[in-house]
C-alpha positions as CSV (number, residue, x, y, z in Angstrom):
1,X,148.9,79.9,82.8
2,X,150.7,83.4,83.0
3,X,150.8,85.9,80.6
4,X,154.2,88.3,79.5
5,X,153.0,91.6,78.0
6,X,156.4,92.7,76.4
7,X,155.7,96.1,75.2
8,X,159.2,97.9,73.6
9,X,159.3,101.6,74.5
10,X,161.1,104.8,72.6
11,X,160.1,108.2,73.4
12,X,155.9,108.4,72.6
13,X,155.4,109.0,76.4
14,X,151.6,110.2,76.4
15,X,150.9,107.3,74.3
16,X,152.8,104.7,76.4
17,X,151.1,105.8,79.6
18,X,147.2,105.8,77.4
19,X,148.3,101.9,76.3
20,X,149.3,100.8,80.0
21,X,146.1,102.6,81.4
22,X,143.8,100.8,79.0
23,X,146.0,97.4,79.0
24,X,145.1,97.3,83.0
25,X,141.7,97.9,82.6
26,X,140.7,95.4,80.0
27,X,142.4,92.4,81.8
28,X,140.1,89.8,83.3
29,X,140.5,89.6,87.0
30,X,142.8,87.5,88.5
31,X,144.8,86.7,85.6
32,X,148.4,85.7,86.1
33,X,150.4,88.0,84.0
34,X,153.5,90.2,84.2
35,X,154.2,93.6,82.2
36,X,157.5,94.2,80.9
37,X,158.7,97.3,79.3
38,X,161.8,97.5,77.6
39,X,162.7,101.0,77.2
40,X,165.4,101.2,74.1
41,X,166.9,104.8,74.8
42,X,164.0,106.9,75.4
43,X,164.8,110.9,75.9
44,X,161.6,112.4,76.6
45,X,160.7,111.8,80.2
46,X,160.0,108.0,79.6
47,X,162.6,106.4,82.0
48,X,161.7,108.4,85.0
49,X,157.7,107.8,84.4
50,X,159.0,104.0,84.3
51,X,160.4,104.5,87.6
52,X,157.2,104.9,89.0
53,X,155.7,101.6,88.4
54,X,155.0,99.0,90.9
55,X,154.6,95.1,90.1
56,X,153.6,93.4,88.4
57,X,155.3,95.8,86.0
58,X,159.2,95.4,85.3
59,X,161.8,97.6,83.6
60,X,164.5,96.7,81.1
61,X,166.7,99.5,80.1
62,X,168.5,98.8,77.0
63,X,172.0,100.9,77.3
64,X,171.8,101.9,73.4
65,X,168.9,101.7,70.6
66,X,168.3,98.1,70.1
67,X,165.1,98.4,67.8
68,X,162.2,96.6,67.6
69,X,163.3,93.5,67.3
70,X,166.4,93.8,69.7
71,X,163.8,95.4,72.1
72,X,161.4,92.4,71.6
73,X,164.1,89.8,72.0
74,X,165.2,91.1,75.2
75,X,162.3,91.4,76.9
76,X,160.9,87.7,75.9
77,X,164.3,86.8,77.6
78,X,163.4,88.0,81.0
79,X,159.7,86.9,80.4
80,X,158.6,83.9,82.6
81,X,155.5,84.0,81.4
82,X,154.0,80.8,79.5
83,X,152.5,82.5,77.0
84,X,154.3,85.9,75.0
85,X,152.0,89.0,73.7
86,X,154.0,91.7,71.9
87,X,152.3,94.9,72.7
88,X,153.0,98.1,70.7
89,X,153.3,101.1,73.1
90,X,150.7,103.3,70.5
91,X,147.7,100.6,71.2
92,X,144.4,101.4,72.5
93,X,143.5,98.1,74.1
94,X,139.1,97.4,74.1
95,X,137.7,95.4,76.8
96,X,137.4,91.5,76.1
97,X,140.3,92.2,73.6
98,X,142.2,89.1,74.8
99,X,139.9,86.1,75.5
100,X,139.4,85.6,72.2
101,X,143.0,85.4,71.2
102,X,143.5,82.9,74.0
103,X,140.4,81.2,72.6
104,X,142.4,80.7,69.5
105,X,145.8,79.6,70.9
106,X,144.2,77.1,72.4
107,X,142.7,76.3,68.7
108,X,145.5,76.2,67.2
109,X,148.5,76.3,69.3
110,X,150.8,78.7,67.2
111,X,150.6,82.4,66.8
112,X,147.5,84.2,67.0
113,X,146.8,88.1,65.9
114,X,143.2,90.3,66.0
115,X,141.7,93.0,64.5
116,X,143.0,96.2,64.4
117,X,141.5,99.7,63.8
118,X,143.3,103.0,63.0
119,X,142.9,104.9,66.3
120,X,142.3,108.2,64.5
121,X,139.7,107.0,61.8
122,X,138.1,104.0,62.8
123,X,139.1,102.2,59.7
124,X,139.9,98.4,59.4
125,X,143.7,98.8,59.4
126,X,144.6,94.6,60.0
127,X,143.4,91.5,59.6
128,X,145.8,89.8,59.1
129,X,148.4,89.9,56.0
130,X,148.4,88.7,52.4
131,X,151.5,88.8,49.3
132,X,150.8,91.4,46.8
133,X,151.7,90.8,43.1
134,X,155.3,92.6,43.6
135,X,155.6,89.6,46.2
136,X,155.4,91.9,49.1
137,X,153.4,91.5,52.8
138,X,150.3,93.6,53.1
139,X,147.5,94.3,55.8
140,X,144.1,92.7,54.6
141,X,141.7,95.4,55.5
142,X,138.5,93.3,55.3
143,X,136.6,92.6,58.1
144,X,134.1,90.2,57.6
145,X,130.4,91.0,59.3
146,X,129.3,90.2,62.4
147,X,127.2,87.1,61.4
148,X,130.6,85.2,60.0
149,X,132.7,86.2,62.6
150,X,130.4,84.3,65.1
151,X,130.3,81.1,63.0
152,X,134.3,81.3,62.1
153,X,135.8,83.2,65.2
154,X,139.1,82.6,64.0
155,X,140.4,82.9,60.4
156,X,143.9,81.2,58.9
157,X,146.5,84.3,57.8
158,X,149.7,83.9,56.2
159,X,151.0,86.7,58.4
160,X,150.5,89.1,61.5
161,X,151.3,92.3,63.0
162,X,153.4,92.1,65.8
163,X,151.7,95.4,67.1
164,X,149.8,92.8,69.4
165,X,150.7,89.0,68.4
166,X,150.6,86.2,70.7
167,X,153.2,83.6,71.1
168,X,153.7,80.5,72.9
169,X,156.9,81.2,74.8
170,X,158.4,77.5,73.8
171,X,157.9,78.3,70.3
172,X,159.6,81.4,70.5
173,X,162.4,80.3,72.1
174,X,162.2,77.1,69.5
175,X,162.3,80.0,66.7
176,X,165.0,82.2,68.5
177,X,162.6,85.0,68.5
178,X,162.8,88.0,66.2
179,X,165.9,88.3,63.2
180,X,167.8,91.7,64.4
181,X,168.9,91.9,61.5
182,X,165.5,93.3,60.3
183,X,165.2,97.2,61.2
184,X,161.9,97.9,62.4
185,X,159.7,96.3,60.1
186,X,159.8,93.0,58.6
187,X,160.6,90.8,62.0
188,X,157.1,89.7,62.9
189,X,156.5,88.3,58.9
190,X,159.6,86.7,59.3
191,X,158.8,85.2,62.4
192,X,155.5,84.0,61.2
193,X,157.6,83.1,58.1
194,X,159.3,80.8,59.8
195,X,156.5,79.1,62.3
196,X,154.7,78.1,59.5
197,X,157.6,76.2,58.2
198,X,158.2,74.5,61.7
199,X,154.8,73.8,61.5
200,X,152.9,76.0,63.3
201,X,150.1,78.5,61.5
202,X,149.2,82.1,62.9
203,X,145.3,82.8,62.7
204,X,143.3,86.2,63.5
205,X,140.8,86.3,66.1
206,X,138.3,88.3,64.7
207,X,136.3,89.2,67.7
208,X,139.4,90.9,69.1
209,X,139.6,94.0,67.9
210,X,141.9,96.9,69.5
211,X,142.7,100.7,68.4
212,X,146.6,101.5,67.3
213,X,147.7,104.5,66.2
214,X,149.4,103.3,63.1
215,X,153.0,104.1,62.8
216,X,153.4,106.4,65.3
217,X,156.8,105.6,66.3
218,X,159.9,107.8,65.6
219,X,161.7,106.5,62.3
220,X,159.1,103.6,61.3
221,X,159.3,104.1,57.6
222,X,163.1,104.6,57.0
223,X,164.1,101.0,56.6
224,X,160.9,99.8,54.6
225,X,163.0,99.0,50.8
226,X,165.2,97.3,52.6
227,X,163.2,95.3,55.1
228,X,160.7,94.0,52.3
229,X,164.2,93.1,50.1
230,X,165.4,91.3,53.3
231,X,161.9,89.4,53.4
232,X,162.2,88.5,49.8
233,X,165.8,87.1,49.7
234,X,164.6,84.6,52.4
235,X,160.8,83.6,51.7
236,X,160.9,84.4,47.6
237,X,159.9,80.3,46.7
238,X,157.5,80.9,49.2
239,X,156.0,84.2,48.3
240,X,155.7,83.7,44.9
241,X,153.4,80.4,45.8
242,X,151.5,82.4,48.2
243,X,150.5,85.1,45.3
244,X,150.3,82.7,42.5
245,X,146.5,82.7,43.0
246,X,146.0,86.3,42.8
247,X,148.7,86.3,39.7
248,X,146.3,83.5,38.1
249,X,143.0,86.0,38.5
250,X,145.1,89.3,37.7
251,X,146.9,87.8,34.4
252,X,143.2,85.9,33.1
253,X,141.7,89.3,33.5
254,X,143.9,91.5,31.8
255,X,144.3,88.7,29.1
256,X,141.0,87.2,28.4
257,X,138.1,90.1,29.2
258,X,139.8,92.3,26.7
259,X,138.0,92.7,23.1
260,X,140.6,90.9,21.7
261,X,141.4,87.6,23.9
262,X,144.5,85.7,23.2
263,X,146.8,83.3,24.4
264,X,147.0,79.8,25.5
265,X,143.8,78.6,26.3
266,X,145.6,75.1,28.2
267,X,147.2,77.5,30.5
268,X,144.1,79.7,31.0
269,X,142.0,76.9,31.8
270,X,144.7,76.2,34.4
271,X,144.9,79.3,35.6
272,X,141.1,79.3,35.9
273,X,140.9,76.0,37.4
274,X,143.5,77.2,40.2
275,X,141.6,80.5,41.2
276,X,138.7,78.9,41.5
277,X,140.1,76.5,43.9
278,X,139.6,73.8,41.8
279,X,143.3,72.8,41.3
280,X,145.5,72.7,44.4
281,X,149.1,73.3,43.2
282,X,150.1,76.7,41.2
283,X,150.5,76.1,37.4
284,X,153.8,76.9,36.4
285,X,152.5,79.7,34.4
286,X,151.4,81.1,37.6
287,X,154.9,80.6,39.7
288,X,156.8,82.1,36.6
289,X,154.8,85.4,37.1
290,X,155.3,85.7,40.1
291,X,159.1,85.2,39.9
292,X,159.1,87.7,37.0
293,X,157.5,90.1,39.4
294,X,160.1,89.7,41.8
295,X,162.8,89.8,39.7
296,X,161.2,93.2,38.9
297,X,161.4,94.2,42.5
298,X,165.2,92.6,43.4
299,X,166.2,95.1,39.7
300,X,165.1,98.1,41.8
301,X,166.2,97.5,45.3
302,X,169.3,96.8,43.4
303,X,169.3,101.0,42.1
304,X,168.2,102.3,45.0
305,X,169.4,100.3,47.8
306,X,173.2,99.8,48.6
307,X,174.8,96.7,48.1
């Protein structure tokens, strides 16, 4: 089996050549693998460092700013590799960081993610992804101790970074890879987004964990409204389903532990039943929340977003 390491470049030199230097020291000898960087219009010194490189590394030079996905997307199609994993340039990669993610592939046979930890404070920053109540991805921060993570290695997720995600190289080209028209953020929920439709789950190994320094790259932020309203218009059935179990917990709290409980105690029990794992479909109560709350969230991209 051989591995492509597509890792998209822009500007961020001293952290590019940090990730490379750590990348080749944590692989496990003799491991087939190829490293392909896809530079997308670097202008501080990056290209001619890239220059420099012997095999197994290989250079893609995009002629104009791609972005993350467009970056991606090209380099997974000069990959021969029979496995994909999407390196950020800003990682700090720990040794034995990728056994246990092949561990899991071979588990599960779709996309697999780790743990990852803020480079500059050591915090939990990602494992793995949940929907908030405005129907929105976040990172779960919760690592669970040591003791778990050695009886359950890997752990289910509705969602994973692409800052280091592996995926089989069939089922990205089955998928088409990333949606350009995401704008740095959004493409690697989308693409997990759509292998769980075809059938295919994305887990976190937890006894991979790796450093990143979070959002380092130029310009990350600027397209966040409209990424997450891009995410929504395609996955908002599924969203809302996804959070109805939280919705269930946060509506019986504010509704029912309040000196003066009230409402319809049918739908609570539902509600109750639900969160507790005891019912397996969302009670409609539950679902219409949740679309309420994006509704909510579609009113306000529509004032500050354009059309």
């Amino acid at each position: 089996m051989k591995i492509s390491f597509i890792i998209p470049l822009y500007n961020c030199l001293p952290l590019t050549q940090a990730m490379l230097a750590s990348l080749q020291a944590t692989l496990p000898a003799g491991l087939a693998h190829e490293i392909i960087f896809v530079d997308d219009g670097s202008t501080d010194g990056t290209r001619a460092w890239l220059a420099t490189l012997p095999a197994p590394v290989r250079v893609v030079l995009n002629e104009r700013n791609l972005g993350y996905a467009g970056a991606n997307n090209r380099g997974a199609s000069v990959a021969t590799g029979d496995l994909l994993v999407l390196l950020n340039n800003d990682l700090i990669l720990t040794p034995r960081w990728l056994d246990p993610m092949l561990a899991a592939h071979r588990r599960c046979r779709g996309l697999v993610g780790n743990v990852q930890r803020d480079a500059r404070t050591g915090a939990v920053d990602h494992t793995g992804m949940w929907i908030t109540l405005q129907g929105k991805p976040a990172h779960d921060r919760v690592l669970p101790p040591w003791w778990l993570r050695l009886l359950r290695p890997v752990r289910p997720t509705v969602a994973a970074t692409g800052a280091c995600l592996l995926v089989p190289r069939d089922l990205w080209g089955q998928l088409g890879g990333f949606d350009e028209a995401f704008r740095n953020g959004g493409e690697d929920v989308d693409l997990c987004f759509r292998a769980r439709a075809a059938g295919h789950p994305t887990v976190i190994a937890l006894r991979s964990i790796i450093r990143h320094h979070v959002s380092s790259s130029p310009g990350r932020k600027l397209n966040d409204e409209a990424n997450s309203r891009r995410l929504a218009l395609k996955w908002r059935d599924e969203f809302a389903r996804l959070a109805a179990r939280r919705w269930s917990w946060h509506h019986l709290e504010r509704e029912w532990t309040g000196p003066n409980p009230a409402g319809d105690h049918a739908a609570a029990i539902q509600l109750l039943a639900y969160g507790l794992y005891l019912r397996r479909t969302p009670p409609p109560s539950a679902l219409a929340g949740m679309r309420d709350a994006l509704d909510h969230e579609f009113a306000r991209w529509e004032k500050i977003l354009p059309s």
